[in-house]
C-alpha positions as CSV (number, residue, x, y, z in Angstrom):
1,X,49.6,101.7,92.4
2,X,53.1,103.0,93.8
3,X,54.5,105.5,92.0
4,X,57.4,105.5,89.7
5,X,61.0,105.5,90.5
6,X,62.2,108.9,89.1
7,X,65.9,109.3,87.5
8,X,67.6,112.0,86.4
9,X,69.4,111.8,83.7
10,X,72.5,114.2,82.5
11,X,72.0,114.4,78.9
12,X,75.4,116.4,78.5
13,X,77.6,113.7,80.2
14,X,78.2,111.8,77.4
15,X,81.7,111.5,74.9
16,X,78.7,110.5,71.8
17,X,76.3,113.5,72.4
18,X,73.1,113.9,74.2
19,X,71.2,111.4,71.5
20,X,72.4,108.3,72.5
21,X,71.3,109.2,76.0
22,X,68.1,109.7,75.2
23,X,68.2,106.5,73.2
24,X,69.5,104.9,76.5
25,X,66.9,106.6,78.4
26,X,63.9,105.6,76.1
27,X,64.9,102.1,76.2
28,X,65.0,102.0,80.2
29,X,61.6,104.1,80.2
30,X,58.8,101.8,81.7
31,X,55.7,102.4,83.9
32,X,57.4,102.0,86.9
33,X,60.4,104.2,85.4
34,X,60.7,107.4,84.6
35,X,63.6,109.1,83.7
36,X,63.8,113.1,83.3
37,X,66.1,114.0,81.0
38,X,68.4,117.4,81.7
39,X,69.6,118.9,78.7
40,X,69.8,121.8,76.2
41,X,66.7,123.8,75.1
42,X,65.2,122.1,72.4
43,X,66.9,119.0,72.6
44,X,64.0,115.6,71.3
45,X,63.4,113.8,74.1
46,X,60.9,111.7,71.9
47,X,58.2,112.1,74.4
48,X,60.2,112.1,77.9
49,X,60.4,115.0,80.0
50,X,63.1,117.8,79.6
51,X,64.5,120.4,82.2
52,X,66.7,122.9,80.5
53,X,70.2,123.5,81.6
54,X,71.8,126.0,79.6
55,X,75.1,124.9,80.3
56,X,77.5,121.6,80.4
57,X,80.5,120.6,82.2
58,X,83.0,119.1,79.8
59,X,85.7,116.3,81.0
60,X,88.6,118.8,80.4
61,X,87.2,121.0,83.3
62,X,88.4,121.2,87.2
63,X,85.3,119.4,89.0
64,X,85.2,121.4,91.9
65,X,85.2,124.7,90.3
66,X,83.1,123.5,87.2
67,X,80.6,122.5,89.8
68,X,80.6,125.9,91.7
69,X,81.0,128.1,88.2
70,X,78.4,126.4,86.2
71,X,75.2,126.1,88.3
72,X,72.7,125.5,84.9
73,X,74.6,122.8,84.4
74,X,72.6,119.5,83.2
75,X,74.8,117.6,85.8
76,X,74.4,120.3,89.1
77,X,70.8,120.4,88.4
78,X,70.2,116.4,87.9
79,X,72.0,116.4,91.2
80,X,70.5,118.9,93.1
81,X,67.1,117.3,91.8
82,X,67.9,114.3,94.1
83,X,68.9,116.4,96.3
84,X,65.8,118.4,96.8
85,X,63.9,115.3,96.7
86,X,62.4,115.9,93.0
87,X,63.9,112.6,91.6
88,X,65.1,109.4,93.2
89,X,68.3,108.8,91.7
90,X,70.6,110.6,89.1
91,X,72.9,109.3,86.2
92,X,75.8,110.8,84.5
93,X,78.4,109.6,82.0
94,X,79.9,112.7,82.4
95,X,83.4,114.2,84.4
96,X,83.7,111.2,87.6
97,X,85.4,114.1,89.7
98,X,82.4,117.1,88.8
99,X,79.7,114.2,89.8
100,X,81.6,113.8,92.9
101,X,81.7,117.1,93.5
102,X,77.9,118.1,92.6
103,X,76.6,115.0,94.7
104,X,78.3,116.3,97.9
105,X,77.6,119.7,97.0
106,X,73.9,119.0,96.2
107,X,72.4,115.5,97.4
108,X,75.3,115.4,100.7
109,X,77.0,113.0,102.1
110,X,75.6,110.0,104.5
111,X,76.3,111.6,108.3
112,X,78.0,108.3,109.1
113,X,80.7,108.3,106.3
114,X,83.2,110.0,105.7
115,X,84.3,110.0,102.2
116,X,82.2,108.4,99.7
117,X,83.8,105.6,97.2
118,X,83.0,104.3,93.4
119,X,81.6,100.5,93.5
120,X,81.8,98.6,90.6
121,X,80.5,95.5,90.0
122,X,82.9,93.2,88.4
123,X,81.6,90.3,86.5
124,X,83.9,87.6,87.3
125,X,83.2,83.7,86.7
126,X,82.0,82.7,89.8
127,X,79.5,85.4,90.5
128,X,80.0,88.9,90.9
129,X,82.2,90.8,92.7
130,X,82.1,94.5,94.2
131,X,85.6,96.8,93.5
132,X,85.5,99.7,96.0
133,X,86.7,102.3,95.8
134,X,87.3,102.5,91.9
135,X,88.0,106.1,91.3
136,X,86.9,108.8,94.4
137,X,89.6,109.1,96.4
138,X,92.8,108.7,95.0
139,X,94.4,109.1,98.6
140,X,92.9,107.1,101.8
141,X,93.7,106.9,105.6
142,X,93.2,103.0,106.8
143,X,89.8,103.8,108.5
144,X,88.7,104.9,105.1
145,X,89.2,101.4,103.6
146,X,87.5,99.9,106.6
147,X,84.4,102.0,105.5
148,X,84.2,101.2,102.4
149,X,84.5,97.6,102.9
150,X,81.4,98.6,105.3
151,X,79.4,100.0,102.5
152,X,80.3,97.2,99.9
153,X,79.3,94.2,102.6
154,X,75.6,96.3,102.8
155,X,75.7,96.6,98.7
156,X,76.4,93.1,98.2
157,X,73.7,91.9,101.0
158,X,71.1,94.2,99.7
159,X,71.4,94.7,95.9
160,X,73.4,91.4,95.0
161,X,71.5,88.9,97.4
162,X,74.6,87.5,99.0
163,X,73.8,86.2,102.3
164,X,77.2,86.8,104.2
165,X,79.6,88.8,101.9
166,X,83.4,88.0,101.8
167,X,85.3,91.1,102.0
168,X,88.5,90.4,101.1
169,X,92.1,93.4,100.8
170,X,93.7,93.9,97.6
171,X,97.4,93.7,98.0
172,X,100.5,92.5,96.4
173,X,100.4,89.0,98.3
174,X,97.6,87.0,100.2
175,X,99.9,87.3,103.6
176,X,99.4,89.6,106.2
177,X,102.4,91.1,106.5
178,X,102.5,91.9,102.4
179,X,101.7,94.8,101.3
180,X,102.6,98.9,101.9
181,X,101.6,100.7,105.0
182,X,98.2,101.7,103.9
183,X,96.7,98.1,103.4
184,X,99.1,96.9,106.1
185,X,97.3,99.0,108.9
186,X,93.6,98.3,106.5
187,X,94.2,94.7,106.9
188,X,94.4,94.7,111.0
189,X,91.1,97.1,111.1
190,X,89.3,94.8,108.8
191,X,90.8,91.9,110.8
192,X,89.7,93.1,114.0
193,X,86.0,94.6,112.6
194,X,82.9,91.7,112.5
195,X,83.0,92.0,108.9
196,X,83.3,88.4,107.0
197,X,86.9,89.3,106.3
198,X,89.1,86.9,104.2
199,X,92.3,88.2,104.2
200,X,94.1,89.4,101.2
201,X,94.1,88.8,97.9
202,X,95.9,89.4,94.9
203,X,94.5,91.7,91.0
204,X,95.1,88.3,89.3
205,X,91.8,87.1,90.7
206,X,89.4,90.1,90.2
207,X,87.9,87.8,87.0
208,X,87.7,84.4,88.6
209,X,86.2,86.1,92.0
210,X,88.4,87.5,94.6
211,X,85.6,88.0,97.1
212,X,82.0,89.1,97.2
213,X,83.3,92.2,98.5
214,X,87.0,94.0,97.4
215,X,88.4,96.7,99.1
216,X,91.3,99.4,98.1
217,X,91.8,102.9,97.7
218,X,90.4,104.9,95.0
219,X,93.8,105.3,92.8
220,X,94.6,101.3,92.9
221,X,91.1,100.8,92.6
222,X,90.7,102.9,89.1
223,X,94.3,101.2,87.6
224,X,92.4,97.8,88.1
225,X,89.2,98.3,87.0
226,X,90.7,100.7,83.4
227,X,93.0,97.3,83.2
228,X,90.4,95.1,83.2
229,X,88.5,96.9,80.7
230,X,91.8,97.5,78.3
231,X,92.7,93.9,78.7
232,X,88.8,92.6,78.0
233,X,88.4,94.7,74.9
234,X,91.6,93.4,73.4
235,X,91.1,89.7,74.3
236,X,87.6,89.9,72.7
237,X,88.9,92.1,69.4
238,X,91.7,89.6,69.3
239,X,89.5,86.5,69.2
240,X,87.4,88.1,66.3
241,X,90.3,89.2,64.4
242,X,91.8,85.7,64.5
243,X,88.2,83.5,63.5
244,X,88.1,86.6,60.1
245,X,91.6,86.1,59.2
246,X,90.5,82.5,57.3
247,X,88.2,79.7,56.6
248,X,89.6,77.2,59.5
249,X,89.0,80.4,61.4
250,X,85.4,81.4,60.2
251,X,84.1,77.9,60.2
252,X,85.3,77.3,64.3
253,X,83.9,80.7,64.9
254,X,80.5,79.3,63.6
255,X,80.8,76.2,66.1
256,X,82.0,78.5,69.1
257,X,79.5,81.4,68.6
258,X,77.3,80.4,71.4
259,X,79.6,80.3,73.6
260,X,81.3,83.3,72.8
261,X,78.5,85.2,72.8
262,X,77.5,84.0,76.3
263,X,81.2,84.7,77.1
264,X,81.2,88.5,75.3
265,X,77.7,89.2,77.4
266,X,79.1,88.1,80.6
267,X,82.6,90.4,79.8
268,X,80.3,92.9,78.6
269,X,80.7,96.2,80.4
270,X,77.8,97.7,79.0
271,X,75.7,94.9,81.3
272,X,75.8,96.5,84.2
273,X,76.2,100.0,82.9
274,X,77.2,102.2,85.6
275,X,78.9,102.3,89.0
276,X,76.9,103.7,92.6
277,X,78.8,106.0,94.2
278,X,78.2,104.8,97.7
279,X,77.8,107.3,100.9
280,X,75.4,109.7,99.7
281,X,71.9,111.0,101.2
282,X,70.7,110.0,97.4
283,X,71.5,107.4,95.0
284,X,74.3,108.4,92.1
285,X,75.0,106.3,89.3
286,X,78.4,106.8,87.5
287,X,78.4,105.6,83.6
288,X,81.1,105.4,81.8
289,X,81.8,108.7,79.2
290,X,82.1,106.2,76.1
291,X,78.8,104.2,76.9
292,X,76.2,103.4,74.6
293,X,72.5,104.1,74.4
294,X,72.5,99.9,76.1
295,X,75.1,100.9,78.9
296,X,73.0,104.3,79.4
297,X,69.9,102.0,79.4
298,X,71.4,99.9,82.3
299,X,72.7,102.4,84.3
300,X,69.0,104.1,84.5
301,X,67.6,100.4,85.7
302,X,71.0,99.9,88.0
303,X,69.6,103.5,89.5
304,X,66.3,102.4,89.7
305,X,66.7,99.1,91.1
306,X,68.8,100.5,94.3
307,X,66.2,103.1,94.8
308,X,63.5,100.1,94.9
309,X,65.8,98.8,97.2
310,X,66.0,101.9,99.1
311,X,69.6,100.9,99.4
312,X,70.2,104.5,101.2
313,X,67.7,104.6,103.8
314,X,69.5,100.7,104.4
315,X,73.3,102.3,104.4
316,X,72.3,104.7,106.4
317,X,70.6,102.2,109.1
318,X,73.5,99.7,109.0
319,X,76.1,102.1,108.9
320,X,74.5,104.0,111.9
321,X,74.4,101.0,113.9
322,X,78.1,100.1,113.2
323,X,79.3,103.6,114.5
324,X,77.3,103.0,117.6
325,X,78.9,99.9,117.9
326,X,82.5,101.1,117.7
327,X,81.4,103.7,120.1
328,X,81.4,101.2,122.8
329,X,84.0,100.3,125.4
């Protein structure tokens, strides 16, 4: 029998308290997963296995010097658990900037990149889509972007099954020449690099499916995907609101309730539950600080599932090889 993946889990990451990520982490509990909860002393784990941390890093806080102050932290030591090779994978809904910080600290960046970017996985209508980078670096150089168009194309080959991934630029306009200096000098990398790149392409197709794979920097990256998720919410509140508000309503809600709930699920960010953050030696799952014992659920298995994968030790391999490459006259 192989063993089980191991994830850590930051119990202290959460806006809704450590319960409802134990919740989350009991319902992702299997025999082929195990997660190992960090928390407070005393906290229920309901059976799972605890390691105290005595202290927590709190959204408010600067990352880097949260992550160098507080070294009891739940998140450091879930980190530094992967790190030292005592857990496969670590999850935190906690501060996105402190679990930057404590991954390169603690589990290190990949040799062959250099900065490591946020991929989410959009759900768009005609299969999924990968949004890098969504929130890690606010500032990028073109070469940068070329990277992490890299590291999405292996993500969406290995973890999403897609034989040949588009990657596609996002920019104001689907022309070359559109665009500010940034993507402009991005878009002749990618153009010239033998990735499967399309070319631009423009936010208003991020739901439909602007490409397997969809490269920015982390700034625009993080405006799209917090719009997406504003605009989502509303649309779906709005729809209920309307089918309460009277009988016609109520009685077409009872005809369309299939579909909406097919629709709601699909929409749903809590489906996928977290985000990898893509260029470490060790797997890092981001969830978001408002998710639910479901969305903590999923991000455990989203951990898990690219550890099966050994989605690292294949990064690391394809990445190496593309350096190599570039290295050539």
């Amino acid at each position: 029998m192989t063993e089980p993946v191991r994830v850590a889990v930051d119990a202290m990451g959460g806006d809704s308290g450590p319960e409802d990520i134990v919740a989350g982490a009991l319902e992702a509990a299997s025999p082929a997963l195990h997660p190992i909860v960090f928390g407070p002393k005393g906290l229920d784990t309901q059976g799972l296995e605890l390691v105290e941390a005595s202290e927590a890093i709190a959204m408010h806080e600067k990352p880097v010097e949260a992550v160098r102050a507080k070294t009891d932290s739940s998140l450091v030591l879930a980190c530094r658990a992967v790190g030292d090779g005592e857990a496969d994978a670590v999850v935190s809904a906690g501060n996105t900037g402190a679990t930057l910080a404590a991954g390169l600290f603690h589990i290190r960046r990949l040799p062959e990149v250099d900065r490591p970017a946020i991929a989410v996985v959009l759900p768009a209508r005609d299969g999924p889509s990968v949004l890098l980078d969504s929130g890690a670096n606010a500032d990028a150089r073109p070469e940068h972007l070329l990277q992490f168009a890299q590291m999405g194309a292996i993500f969406s080959h290995e973890m999403l099954e897609v034989a040949k991934p588009e990657v596609r630029l996002l920019s104001i306009g689907e022309e070359p020449e559109k665009g500010n200096q940034l993507t402009l000098d991005a878009h002749a990398l990618l153009a010239e690099s033998d990735l499967n790149f399309g070319g631009n392409v423009e936010s208003r197709h991020l739901l439909s499916h602007a490409g397997d794979v969809v490269v920015c920097d982390g700034f625009t990256g993080n405006v799209c995907l917090k719009l997406l998720e504003g605009t989502i919410k509303t649309l779906l509140e709005g729809i209920r609101e309307e089918i309460r508000s009277s009988t016609r309503g109520k009685i077409g809600g009872l005809l369309i309730r299939p579909a909406a709930r097919h629709l709601r699920e699909r929409l749903d960010p809590d489906t996928y539950g977290g985000a990898y953050l893509l260029g470490l030696r060790g797997l890092a799952v981001i969830a978001h600080g408002s998710s639910s014992p479901k969305a903590i659920a999923n991000a455990i298995r989203l951990a898990a599932r690219g550890a099966e994968h050994h989605m690292v030790d294949r990064l690391a391999e394809r990445l190496r090889s593309t350096v190599l490459a570039s290295a050539r006259p």
